[in-house]
Structures are given as structure tokens and as C-alpha cells.
C-alpha positions as CSV (number, residue, x, y, z in Angstrom):
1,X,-27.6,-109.0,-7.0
2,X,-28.2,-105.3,-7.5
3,X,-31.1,-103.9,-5.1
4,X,-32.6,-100.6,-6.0
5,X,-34.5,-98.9,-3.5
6,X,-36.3,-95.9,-5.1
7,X,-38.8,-93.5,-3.1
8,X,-38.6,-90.3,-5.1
9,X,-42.5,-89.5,-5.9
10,X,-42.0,-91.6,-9.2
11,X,-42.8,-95.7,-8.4
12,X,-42.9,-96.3,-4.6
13,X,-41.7,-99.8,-4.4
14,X,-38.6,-102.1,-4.1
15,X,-37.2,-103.4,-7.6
16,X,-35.0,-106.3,-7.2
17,X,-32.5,-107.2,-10.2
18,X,-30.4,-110.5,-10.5
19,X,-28.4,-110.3,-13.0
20,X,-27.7,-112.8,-15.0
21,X,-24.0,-113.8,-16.5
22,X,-23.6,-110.3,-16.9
23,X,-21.0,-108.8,-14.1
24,X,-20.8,-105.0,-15.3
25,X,-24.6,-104.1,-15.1
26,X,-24.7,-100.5,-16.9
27,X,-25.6,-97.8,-14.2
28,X,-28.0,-95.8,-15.7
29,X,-31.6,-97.0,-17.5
30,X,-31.4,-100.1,-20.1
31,X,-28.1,-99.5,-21.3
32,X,-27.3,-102.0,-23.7
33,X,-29.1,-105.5,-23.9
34,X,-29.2,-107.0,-20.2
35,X,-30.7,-110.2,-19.4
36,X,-32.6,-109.6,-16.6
37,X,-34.4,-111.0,-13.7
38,X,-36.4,-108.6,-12.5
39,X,-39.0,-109.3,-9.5
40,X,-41.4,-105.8,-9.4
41,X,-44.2,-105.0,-7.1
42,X,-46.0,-102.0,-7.9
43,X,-48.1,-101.4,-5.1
44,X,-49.4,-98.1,-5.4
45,X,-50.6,-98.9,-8.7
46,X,-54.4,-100.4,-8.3
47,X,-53.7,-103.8,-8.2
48,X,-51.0,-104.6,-6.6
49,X,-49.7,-106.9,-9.4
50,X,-45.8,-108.8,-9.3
51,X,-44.1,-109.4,-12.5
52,X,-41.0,-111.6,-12.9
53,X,-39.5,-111.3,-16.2
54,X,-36.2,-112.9,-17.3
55,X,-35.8,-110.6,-20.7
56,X,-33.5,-109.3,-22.9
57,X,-34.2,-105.3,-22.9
58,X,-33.1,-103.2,-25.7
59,X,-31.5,-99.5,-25.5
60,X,-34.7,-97.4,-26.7
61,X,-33.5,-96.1,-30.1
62,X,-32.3,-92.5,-29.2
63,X,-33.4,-91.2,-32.4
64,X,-36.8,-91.9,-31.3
65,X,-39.9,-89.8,-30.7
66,X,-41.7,-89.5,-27.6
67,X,-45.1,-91.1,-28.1
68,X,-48.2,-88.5,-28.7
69,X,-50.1,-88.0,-25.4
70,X,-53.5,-89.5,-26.4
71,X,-57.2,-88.2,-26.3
72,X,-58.7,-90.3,-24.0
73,X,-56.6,-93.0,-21.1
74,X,-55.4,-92.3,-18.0
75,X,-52.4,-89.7,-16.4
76,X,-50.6,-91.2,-13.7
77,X,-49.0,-88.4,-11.7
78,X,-46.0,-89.5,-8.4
79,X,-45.6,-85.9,-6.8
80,X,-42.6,-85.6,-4.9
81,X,-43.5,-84.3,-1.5
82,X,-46.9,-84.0,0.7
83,X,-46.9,-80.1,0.0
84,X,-47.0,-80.2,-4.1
85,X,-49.7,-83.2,-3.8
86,X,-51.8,-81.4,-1.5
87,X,-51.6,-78.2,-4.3
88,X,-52.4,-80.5,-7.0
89,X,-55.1,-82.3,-5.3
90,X,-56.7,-78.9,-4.7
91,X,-56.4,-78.2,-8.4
92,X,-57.2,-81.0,-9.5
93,X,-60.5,-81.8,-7.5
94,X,-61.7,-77.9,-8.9
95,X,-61.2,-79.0,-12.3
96,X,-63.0,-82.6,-11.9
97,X,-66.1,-80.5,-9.5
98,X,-68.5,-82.0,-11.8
99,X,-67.5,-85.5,-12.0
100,X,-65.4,-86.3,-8.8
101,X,-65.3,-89.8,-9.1
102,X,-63.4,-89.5,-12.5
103,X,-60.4,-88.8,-9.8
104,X,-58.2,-91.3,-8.0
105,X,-56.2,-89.7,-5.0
106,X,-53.8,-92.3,-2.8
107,X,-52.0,-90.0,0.3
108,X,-50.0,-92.5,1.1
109,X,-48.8,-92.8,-2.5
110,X,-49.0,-89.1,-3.5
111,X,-50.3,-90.2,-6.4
112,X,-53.1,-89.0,-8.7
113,X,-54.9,-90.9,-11.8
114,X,-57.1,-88.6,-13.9
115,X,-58.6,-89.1,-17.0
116,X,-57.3,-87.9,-20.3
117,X,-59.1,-85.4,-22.3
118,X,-60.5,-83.4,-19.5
119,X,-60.5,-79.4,-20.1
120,X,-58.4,-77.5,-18.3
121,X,-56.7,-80.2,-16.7
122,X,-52.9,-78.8,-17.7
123,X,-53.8,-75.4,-17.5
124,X,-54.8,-76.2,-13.6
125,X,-51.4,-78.1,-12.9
126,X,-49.4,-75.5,-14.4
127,X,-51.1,-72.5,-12.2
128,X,-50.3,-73.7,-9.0
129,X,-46.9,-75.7,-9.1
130,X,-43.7,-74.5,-9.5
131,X,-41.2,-74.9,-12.2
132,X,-39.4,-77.6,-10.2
133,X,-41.9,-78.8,-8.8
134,X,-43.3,-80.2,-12.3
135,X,-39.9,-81.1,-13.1
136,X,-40.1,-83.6,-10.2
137,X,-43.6,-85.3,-10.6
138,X,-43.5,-88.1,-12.6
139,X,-46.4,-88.8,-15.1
140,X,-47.1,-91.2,-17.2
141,X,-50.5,-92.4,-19.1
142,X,-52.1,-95.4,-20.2
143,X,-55.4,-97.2,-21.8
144,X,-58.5,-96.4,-19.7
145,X,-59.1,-99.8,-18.1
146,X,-55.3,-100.5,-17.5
147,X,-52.6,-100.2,-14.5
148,X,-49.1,-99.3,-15.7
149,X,-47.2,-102.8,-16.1
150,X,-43.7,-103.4,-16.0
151,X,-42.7,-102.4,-20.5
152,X,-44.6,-98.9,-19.2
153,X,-41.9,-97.9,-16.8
154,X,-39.2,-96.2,-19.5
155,X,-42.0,-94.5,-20.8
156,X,-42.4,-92.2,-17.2
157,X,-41.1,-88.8,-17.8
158,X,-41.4,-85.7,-15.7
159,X,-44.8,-83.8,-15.6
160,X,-42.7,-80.8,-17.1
161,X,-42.1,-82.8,-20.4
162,X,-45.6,-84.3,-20.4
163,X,-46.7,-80.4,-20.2
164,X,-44.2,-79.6,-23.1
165,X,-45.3,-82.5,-25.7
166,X,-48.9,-81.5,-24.5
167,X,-48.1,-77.8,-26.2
168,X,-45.5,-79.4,-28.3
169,X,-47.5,-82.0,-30.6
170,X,-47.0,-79.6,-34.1
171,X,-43.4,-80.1,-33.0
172,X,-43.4,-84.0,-32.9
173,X,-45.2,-83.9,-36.0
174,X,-42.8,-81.7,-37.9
175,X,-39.9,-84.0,-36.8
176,X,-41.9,-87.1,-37.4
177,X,-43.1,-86.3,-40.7
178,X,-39.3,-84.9,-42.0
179,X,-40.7,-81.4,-41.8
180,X,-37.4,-79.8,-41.3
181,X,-35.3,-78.3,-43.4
182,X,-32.4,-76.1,-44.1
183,X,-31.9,-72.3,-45.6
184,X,-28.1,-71.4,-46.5
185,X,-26.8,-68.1,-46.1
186,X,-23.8,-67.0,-48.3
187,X,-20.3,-66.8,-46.4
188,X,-17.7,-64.5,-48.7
189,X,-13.7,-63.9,-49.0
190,X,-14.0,-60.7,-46.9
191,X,-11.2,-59.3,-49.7
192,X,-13.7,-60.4,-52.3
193,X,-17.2,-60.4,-51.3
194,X,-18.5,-62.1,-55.0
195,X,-16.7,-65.2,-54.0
196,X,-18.7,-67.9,-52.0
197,X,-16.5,-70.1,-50.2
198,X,-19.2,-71.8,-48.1
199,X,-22.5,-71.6,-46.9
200,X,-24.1,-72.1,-43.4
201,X,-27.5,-74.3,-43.1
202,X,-30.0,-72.9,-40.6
203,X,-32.6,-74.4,-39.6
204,X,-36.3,-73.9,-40.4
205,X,-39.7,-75.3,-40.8
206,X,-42.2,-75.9,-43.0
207,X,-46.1,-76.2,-42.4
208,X,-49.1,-75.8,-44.4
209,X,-49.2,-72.0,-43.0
210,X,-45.6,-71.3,-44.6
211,X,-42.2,-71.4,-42.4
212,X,-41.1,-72.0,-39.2
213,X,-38.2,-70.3,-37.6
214,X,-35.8,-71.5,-35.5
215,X,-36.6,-69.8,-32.2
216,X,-39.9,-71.3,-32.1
217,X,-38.8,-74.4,-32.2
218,X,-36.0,-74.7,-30.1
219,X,-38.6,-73.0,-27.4
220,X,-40.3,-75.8,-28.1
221,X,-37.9,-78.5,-28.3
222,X,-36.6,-77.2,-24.8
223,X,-39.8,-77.3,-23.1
224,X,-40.7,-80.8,-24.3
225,X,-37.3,-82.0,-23.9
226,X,-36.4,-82.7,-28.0
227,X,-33.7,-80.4,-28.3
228,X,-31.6,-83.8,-28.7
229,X,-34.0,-85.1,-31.7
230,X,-34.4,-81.4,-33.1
231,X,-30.5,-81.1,-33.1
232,X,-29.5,-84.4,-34.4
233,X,-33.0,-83.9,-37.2
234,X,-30.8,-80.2,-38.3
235,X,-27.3,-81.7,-38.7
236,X,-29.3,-84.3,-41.1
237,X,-30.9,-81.9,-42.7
238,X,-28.0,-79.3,-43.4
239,X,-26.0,-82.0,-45.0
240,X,-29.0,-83.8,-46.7
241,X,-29.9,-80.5,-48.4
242,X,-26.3,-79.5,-48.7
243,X,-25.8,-82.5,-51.2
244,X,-29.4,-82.2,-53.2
245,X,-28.4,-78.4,-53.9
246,X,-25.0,-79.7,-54.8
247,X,-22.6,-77.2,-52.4
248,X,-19.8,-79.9,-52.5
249,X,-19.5,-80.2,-55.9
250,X,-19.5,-76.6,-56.3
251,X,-16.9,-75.9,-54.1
252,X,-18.1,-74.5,-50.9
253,X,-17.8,-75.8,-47.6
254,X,-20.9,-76.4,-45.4
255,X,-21.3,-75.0,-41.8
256,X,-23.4,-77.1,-39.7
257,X,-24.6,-75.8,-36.3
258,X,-24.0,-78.0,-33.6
259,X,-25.1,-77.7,-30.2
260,X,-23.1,-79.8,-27.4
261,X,-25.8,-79.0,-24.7
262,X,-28.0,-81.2,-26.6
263,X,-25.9,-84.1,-26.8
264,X,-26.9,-87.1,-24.5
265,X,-24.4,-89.8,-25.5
266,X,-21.1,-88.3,-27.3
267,X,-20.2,-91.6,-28.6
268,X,-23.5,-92.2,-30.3
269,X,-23.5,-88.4,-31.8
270,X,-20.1,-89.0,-32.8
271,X,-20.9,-91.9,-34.7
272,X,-24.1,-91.5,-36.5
273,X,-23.6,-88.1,-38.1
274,X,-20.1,-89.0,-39.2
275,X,-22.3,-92.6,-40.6
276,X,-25.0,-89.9,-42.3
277,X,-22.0,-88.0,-43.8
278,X,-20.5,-91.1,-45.2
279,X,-23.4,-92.4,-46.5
280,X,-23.9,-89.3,-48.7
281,X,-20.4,-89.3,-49.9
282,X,-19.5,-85.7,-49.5
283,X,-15.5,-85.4,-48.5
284,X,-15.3,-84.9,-45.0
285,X,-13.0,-81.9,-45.5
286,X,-16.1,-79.5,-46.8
287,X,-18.2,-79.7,-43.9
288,X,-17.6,-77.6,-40.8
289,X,-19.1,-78.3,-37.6
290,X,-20.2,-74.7,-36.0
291,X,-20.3,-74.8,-32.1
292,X,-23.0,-72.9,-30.8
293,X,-23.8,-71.6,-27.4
294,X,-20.7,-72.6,-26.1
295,X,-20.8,-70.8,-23.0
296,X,-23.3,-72.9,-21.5
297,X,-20.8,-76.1,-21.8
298,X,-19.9,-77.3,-18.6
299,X,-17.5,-80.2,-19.5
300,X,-14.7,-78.3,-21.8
301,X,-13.0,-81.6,-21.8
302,X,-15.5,-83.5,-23.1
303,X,-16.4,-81.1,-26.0
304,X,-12.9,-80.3,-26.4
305,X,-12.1,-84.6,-26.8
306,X,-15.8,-84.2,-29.2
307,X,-13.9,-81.7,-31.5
308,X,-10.4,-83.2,-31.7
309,X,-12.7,-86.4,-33.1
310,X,-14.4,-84.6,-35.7
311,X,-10.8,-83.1,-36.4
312,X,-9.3,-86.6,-36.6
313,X,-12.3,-87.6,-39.3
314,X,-10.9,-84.3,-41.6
315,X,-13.5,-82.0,-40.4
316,X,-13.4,-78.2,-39.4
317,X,-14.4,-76.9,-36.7
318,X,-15.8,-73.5,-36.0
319,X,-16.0,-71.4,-32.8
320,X,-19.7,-69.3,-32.7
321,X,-20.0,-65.8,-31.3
322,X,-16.4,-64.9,-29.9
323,X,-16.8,-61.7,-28.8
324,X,-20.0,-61.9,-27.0
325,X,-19.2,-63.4,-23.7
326,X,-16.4,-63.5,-21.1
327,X,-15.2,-67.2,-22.0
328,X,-14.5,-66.8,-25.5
329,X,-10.8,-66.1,-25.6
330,X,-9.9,-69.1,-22.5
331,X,-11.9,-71.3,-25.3
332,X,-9.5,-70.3,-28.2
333,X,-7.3,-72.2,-26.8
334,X,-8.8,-75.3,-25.1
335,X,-10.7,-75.8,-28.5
336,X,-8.3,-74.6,-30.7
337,X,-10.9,-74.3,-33.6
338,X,-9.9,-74.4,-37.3
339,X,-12.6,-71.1,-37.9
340,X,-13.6,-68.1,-35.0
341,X,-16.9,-66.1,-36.0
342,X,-16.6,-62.6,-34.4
343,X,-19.9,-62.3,-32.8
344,X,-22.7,-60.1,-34.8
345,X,-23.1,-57.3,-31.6
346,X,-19.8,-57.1,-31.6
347,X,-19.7,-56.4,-35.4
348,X,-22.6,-54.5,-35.0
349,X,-21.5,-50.3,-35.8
350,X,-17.6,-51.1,-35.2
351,X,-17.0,-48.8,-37.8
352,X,-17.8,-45.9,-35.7
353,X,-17.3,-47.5,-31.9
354,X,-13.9,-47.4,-31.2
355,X,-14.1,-49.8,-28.1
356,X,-15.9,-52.5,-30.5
357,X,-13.3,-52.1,-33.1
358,X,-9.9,-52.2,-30.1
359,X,-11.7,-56.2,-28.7
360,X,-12.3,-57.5,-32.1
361,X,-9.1,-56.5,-33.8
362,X,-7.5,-58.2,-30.7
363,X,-9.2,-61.1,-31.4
364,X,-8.4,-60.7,-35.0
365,X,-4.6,-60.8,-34.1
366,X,-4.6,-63.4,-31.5
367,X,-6.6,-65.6,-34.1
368,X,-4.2,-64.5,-36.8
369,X,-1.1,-65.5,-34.5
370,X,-2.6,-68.9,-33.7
371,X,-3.2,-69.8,-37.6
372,X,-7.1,-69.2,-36.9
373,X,-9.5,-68.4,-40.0
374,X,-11.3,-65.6,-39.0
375,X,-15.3,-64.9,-39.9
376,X,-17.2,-61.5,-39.1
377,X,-20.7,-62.4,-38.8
378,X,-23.6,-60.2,-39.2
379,X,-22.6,-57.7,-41.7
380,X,-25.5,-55.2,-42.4
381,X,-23.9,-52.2,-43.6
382,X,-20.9,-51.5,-46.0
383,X,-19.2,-49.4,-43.8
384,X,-19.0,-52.5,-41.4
385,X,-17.9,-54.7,-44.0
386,X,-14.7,-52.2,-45.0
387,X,-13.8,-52.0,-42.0
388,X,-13.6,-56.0,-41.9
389,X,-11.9,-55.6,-44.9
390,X,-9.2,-53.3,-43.5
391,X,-8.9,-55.6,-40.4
392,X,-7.8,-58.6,-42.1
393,X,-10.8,-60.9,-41.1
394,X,-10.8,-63.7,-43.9
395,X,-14.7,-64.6,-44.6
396,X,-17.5,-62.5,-44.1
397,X,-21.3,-63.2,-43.4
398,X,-24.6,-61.0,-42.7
399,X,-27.6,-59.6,-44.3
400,X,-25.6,-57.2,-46.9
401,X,-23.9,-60.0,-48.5
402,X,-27.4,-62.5,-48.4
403,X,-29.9,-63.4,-46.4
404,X,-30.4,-67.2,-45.8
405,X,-32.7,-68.6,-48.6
406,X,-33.4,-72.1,-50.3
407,X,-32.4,-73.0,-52.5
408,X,-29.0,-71.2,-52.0
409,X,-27.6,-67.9,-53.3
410,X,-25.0,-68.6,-56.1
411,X,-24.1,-65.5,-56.7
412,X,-23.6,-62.2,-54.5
413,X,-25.2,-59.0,-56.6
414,X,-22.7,-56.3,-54.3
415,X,-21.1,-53.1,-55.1
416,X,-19.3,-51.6,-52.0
């Protein structure tokens, strides 16, 4: 028997879980299929209901959307200590002044239940708590009429994600209705700018107002915690498009960003892009997987045993913005990536700063040394892109040589 105590401001009670003819109970959530005997009392919860389920209880799909916060129900908020629930109350009790009954307040509980579709009831909550603070009060919303029930409790998330999705819902809709896409921006032989070699997919999306780019909405994946969805819905994209605008066949590799802060479950990353790929039939050896904000990894192991996989499948892999931070050369060689991409500030006027142009031919020579394909990134001018030239970098990318567009450039129109 495995007895879980829990009294963190999300569902004050004692869950009880018997396992049954299953020794190695996963730690975290409902991983796997378990069958379960599971003796719940939810006494802060109206009604003081117990359910005893023996059930078999799938891994939520992690592909899945969060559910759209509806119009009208009820919002189910566990604040985490006496001082945030007494803010909250106060905010919460201005904004329902004209109809105070509407609002449920339990002390003991710290919990509040408020009505759906009430103006200004967000706006209140997110005046007077903190950032943390919303991170730590759970919410979680159902039918008017209804307590939460046992099949509700996955669906609690924090009152910061609830907030997110609230100012989030075009986002959930872009992802839900395959709104995403992917531009391609021209990569070059640096000693021959004409020739393509490969092309990079970035993200973007469409609406009925035009496109989307993709710093609105990774600020929006981020707030409504979908940056896992939006990252995994890109890499689909960048190789779906790849193959209708036939880059394989003509070719040129394809760059796909990747973002390892994203990635819940490494195993399940691991496996269903290299599934996607498969199913598409493009050779393994044309697609590049670019990592991207590196320096926020934590666990260089783990990435680095991420990248050897891909490696192992025939993949490249490609190391984003060296240049630009303090880590990038200790990553050279726990990575050991197959491409570098000289960052674009670094890039940025090195034919004319000569402390730019000392670090990135460095890096240029250590890359060179190490058997490292070297990319300059963000090329604007032509006096940038001969000095790239003179330094031996191998590919070259940035606005001179093409901006990203779909469908894809085919041809670079250049004279140095």
C-alpha cells in the first residue's frame, strides 16, 4: 500500500492507493496503465463525497491540448497559504460586490469557487498576487451544478496556466486546427553563395489577419505552459513542409530547431519524431536537428545522451548561437555537434571590430581542428560575408543571402 498525504493548497485530503499486482507503482502522475484501488475523500469539495474505483488509468496522450476554459461553470481555486487567500478573497469579494452570493469562500480549506464568465475576474487575481504565488494555487473548473469528482483531478493545473490559456485561447486554436507552419531560409557554401546546401524551417503562424511570428507565440506558449505542444507541432511542421516543397529530393538538408527545455519525456520525444520522420520517408541523413537556447539546459548529460541518439539514427546535429554566451565552447565538446552556427551578434560588423573577428576565428579554428562544419549566421552585409569567406567558415546564412519565405528560395539572385 502506497499512502499519499498531500496538503499543499491543491486537494486537502488523504488518498489511499492499493495497488494491485503491480509492485513498481510509477512515482510521478498516471504513468503507464495502473490498476488501481483508489479510496478518495474530497472533503473540502461541497459534498463530502468517497469514491472507490478499481480502474485501469491511461497516460493522458502528451500530444494533447489542454481543454478550452469554458464560458460559464465553476473555478475552483486551493491557495497555498492563509496570506495569498486572504489577498484573493479581498479581490475576489470586490469583483463579485454586486452578487456576493455567486462566491464560495472555505478558511479552513483556502479555497474559493467562483463562477465562470464573470468580468474582470482574472484581471483582479492577477493585480494582487504574485508571480509565484499564482504558480502555486491550484484551479480547476467544472459544470455549474457539479463538485469536482475523482476523472477531474489530472485536469488541476496551476492558476498561472489557467491565466495563460485564459489569454492564450488563439494559441490553442492555431495548434488545434494545424495552423502552424514553416518558412525556410536559404543556408549557402560560404565559398559559393548560389549554392543551397540546406535550408532551416522556422516557425510561423497563419490566421485570417495574415502571419504569426514566432515570438508571439512562444510568449504564449510559455505563459500557458504549451511550449512542449508548440515545439513538438514545429519539428512536425518543418519536416511535413520540408517533404511537400520537396528539399530532400532536391538535395538540401533540413534544419529543424529543437528546444531541449521543452522536452518533458526524452524517450517519448525521441521516439515519435524519429516515427514522424519515418513515416515520411525522407533519409535520415538530410535532416539536422538545431539545438536552441542551449544555455538554459541544466542536465548536459541528458541532452548530450539525447544527441548521441539522434546521431545513432544518422542524423546531424547542430549547435545554435556559439558565440553568444559564456558556455558555448565547454559545450563543443560535451556535445560534440556535427554543425556550430557562429552566433548573428557575434557576426554582426566583424568586418570592422577586431575583437569580434579574434573570438570567432578562434572558434573557427577550434571547430576546424575538431572536424566541425562551421555556419555564420546572420549575414546582412557583403562585407560580413567576405570576411566569412576569408575565415574559412563553410555555410553561410542571413538576410543578404534570403530571408525566410514559403515556399522556399531555389535560387540565390547575389553578386558580392
Amino acid at each position: 500500500m502506497l499512502l499519499l498525504s498531500t496538503e499543499t493548497g491543491s486537494w486537502v485530503q488523504t488518498v489511499t492507493m492499493e495497488e494491485v499486482g503491480q509492485p513498481n507503482l510509477p512515482k510521478a502522475g498516471f504513468g503507464g496503465r495502473s490498476l488501481l484501488n483508489l479510496s478518495l475523500n474530497f472533503p473540502n469539495c461541497g459534498d463530502n463525497r468517497r469514491f472507490t474505483h478499481g480502474c485501469a488509468l491511461p497516460l493522458p496522450s502528451l500530444r494533447a491540448l489542454p481543454e478550452d476554459l469554458p464560458e460559464e461553470g465553476n473555478l475552483y481555486l486551493w491557495f497555498p497559504l492563509g496570506h495569498t487567500f486572504g489577498k484573493a478573497t479581498r479581490a475576489l469579494q470586490e469583483v463579485f460586490a454586486d452578487r456576493p452570493d455567486d462566491l464560495r469562500l472555505e478558511s479552513k480549506a483556502l479555497l474559493a469557487i467562483a463562477p465562470l464568465g464573470k468580468g474582470g475576474l482574472w484581471e483582479a487575481l492577477t493585480a494582487v498576487l504574485t508571480e509565484r504565488e499564482c504558480a502555486s494555487t491550484k484551479a480547476l473548473w467544472v459544470p455549474a451544478g457539479a463538485s469536482p469528482q475523482f476523472d477531474d483531478f489530472p485536469r488541476v493545473i496551476s492558476l498561472a496556466q489557467a491565466m495563460g490559456l485564459q489569454s492564450s485561447r488563439w494559441l490553442i486554436a492555431l495548434l488545434d486546427n494545424r495552423q502552424l507552419t514553416s518558412y525556410f531560409q536559404p543556408i549557402v557554401a560560404a565559398a559559393n553563395p548560389g549554392q543551397i546546401v540546406a535550408q532551416e524551417a522556422l516557425m510561423r503562424g497563419l490566421d485570417g489577419d495574415g502571419v504569426i511570428l514566432p515570438g508571439r507565440i512562444l510568449g504564449a506558449a510559455k505563459t500557458a505552459e504549451l511550449l512542449f505542444q508548440v515545439d513538438l507541432a514545429a519539428r512536425q511542421s518543418a519536416i511535413r513542409e520540408a517533404l511537400r516543397h520537396e528539399l530532400p529530393q532536391r538535395g538540401q538538408k533540413v534544419f529543424v530547431n529543437f528546444t531541449p527545455s521543452s522536452i518533458y519525456d526524452p524517450a517519448f520525444c525521441l521516439r515519435s519524431t524519429v516515427e514522424y520522420v519515418n513515416d515520411t520517408g525522407i533519409p535520415h541523413e538530410q535532416i539536422v536537428f538545431e539545438i536552441t537556447e542551449s544555455e538554459r539546459v541544466n542536465d548536459m548529460d541528458r541532452l548530450r545522451d539525447i544527441l548521441d541518439f539522434y546521431r545513432g539514427a544518422g542524423f546531424g546535429v547542430a549547435l545554435d548561437d556559439i558565440g553568444s554566451g559564456y558556455s558555448g565552447l565547454n559545450m563543443l565538446h560535451r556535445l560534440r555537434p556535427d554543425y556550430v552556427k557562429l552566433d548573428m551578434e557575434l557576426i554582426r560588423d566583424v568586418d570592422h571590430d577586431p575583437y569580434k573577428a579574434v573570438v570567432a576565428q578562434k572558434i573557427v579554428e577550434i571547430a576546424q581542428e575538431l572536424g566541425i562544419t562551421t555556419l555564420a549566421e546572420g549575414i546582412e552585409t557583403a562585407a560580413e560575408l567576405r570576411w566569412v569567406q576569408q575565415a574559412g567558415i563553410d555555410l553561410a546564412q542571413g538576410f543578404l543571402l534570403g530571408k525566410p519565405t514559403s515556399p522556399p528560395h531555389q535560387a540565390i539572385a547575389f553578386a558580392m
